[in-house]
C-alpha positions in Angstrom: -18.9 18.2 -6.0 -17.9 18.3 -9.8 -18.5 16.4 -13.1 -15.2 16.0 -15.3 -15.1 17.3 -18.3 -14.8 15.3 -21.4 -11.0 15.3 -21.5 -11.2 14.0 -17.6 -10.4 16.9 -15.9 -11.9 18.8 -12.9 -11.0 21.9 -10.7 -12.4 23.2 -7.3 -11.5 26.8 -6.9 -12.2 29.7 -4.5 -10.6 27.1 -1.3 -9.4 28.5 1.6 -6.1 27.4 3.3 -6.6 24.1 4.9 -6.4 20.0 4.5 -8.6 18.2 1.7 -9.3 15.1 0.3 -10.9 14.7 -2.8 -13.1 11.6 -3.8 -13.8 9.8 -7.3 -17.3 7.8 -7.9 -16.8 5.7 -10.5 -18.8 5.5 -13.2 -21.2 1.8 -13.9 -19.5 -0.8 -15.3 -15.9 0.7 -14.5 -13.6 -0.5 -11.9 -11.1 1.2 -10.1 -7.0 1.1 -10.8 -5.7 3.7 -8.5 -6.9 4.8 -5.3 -10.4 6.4 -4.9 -9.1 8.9 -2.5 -6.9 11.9 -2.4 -5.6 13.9 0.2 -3.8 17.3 0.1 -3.2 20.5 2.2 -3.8 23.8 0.6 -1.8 27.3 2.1 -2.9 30.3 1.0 -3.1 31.2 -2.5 -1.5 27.8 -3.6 -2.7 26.1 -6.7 -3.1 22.3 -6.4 -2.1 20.4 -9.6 -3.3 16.2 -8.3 -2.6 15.7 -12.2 -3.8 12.3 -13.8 -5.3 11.3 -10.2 -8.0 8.8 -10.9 -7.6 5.7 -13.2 -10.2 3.6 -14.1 -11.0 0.8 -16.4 -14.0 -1.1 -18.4 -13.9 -5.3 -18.1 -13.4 -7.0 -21.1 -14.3 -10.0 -23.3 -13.5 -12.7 -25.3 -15.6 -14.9 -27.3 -15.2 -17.9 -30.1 -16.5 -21.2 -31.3 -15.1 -24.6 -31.6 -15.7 -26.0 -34.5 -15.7 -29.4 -36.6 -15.0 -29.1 -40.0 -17.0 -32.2 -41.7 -13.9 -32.5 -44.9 -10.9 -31.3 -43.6 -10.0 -28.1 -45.3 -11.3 -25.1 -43.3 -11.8 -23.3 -46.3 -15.5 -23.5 -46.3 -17.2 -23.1 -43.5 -20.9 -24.5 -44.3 -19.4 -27.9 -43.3 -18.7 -26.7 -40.0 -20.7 -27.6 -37.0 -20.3 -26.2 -33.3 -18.8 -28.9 -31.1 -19.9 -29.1 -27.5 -17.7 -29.8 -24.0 -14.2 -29.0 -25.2 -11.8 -27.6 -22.9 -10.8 -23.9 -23.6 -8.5 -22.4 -21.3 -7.2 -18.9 -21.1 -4.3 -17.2 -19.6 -3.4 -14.0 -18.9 0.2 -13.8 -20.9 1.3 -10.7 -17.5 5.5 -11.0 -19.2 4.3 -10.7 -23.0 6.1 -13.4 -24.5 2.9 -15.1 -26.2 4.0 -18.7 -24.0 1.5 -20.2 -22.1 3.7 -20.2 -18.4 3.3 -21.7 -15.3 0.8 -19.7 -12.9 -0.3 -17.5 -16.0 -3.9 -19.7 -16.5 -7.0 -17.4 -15.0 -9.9 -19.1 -16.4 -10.8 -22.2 -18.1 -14.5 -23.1 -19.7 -16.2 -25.9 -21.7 -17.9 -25.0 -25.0 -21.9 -25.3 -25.3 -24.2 -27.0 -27.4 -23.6 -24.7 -30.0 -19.6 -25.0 -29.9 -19.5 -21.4 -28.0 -17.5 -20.1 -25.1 -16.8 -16.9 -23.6 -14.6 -15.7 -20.8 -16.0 -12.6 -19.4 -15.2 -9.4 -16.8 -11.4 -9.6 -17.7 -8.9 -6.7 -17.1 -7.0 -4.9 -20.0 -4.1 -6.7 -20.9 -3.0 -9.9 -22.8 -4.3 -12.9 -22.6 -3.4 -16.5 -24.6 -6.5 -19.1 -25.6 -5.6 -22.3 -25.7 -7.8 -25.6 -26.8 -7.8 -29.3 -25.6 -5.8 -31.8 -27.6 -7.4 -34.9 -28.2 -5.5 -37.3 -30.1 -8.2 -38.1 -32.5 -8.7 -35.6 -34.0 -6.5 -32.9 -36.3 -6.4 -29.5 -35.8 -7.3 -26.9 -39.0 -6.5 -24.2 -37.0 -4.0 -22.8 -34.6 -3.9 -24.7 -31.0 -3.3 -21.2 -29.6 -5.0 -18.0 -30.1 -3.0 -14.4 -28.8 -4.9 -11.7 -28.0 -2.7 -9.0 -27.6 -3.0 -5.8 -25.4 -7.3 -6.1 -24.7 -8.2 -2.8 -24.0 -10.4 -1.4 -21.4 -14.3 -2.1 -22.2 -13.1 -4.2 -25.3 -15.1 -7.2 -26.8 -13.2 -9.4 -28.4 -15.1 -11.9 -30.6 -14.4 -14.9 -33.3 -11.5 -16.1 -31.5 -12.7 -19.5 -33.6 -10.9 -23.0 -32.9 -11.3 -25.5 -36.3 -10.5 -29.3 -36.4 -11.5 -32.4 -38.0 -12.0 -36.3 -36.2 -9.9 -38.7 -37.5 -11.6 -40.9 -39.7 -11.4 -45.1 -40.5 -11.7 -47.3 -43.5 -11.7 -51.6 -42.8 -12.7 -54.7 -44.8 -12.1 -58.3 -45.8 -9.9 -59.9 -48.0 -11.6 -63.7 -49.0 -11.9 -65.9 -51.3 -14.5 -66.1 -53.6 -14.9 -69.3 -54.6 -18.1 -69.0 -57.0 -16.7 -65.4 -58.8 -19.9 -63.5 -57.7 -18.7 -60.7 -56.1 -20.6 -61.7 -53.1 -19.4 -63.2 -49.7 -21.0 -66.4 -48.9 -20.7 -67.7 -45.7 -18.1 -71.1 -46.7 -15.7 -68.5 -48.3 -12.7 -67.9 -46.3 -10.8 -64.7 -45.5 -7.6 -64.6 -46.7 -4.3 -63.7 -44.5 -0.9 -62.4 -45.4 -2.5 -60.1 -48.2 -1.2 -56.6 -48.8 -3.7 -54.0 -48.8 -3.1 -50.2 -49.8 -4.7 -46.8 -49.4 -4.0 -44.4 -51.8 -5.5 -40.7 -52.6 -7.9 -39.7 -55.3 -4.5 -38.5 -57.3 -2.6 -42.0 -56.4 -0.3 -40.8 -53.8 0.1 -43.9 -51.0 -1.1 -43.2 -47.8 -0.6 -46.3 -46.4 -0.1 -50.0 -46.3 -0.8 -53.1 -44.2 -1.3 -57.1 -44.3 -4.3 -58.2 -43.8 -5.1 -60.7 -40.9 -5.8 -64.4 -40.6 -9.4 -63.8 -41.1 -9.0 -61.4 -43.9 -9.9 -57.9 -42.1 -7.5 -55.1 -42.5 -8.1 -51.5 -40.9 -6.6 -48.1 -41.8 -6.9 -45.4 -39.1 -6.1 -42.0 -38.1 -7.4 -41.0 -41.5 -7.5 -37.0 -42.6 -11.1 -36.7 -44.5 -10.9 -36.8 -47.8 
């Protein structure tokens, strides 16, 4: 038996003529590419070259958070709180065109309390994260997350997902008979009026007509 040195190679000398088979153990933690096993037969005075006999590789990782961003910019992050139970999914992109194809998907995982996931024990190659859509809510961040050539051993981490919920502004229209400011329960709402949402800096949002009773509702709203 021999070690390999630390360029990977190894040599057996002083063999007489004959049939062989030589044997790797690999190392913890790695897993084996090729086969474990060669065989050879040896005449006399032949040197044996086996080359590059014995491949090997470390799993790999990949880690991130989903987060929600409490005012809708992502550019601050002490807003942002880890949200728990979204889907990630992850595929392992084998043609290298960064699409998400049919029969590519390896794992899939639901983020913890803390808005963490992590798919572990993955081969070198590349791989394509992908988070749930929910219609509610807006994404800050890219849907999709490429993690090109993962390397043997390598831990990949902040692979970070960012949205926002969709928030809602409603309210009455009525009548104020007695100028007070102040509903009273004999003032009526008041249909057919227009209502409109505008940003801090005036630009309209949106508009709508309130109903017979006076309620009017804006929704799907970006924070802000």
């Amino acid at each position: 038996t021999t070690t390999t040195a630390a360029d990977g190679s190894f040599s057996f000398t002083g063999l007489a003529p004959g049939d062989y088979t030589v044997t790797e153990t690999p190392p913890a933690g790695s897993t084996a590419s090729s086969p474990v096993t060669k065989s050879f037969t040896l005449t006399s005075g032949e040197s044996e070259s086996l080359g590059y006999v014995f491949g090997n590789y470390k799993k790999a990782s990949i880690s991130g958070f989903k987060y929600e961003d409490n005012d809708g910019t992502a550019a601050t992050s002490a807003d942002q709180s880890g949200e728990s139970g979204w889907t990630i999914t992850l595929y392992n992109d084998a043609n290298h065109n960064n699409v998400a194809d049919a029969g590519e998907q390896v794992a899939q995982t639901a983020t913890d309390a803390t808005g963490a996931y992590t798919f572990g024990d993955l081969t070198p190659g590349d791989y394509i994260i992908i988070e749930q859509s929910k219609s509610d809510w807006i994404a800050l961040t890219p849907t999709q997350i490429n993690v090109d050539v993962l390397a043997s051993g390598q831990v990949v981490t902040g692979q970070n997902f960012v949205n926002t919920q969709k928030a809602k502004v409603d309210g009455y229209k009525y009548d104020d008979y007695d100028r007070d400011g102040v509903r009273d329960t004999n003032e009526p709402g008041l249909g057919g009026v227009t209502i409109t949402l505008k940003t801090a800096a005036g630009a309209t949002v949106a508009t709508t007509t309130t109903a017979a009773d006076g309620s009017f509702s804006f929704t799907g709203l970006a924070p802000g």
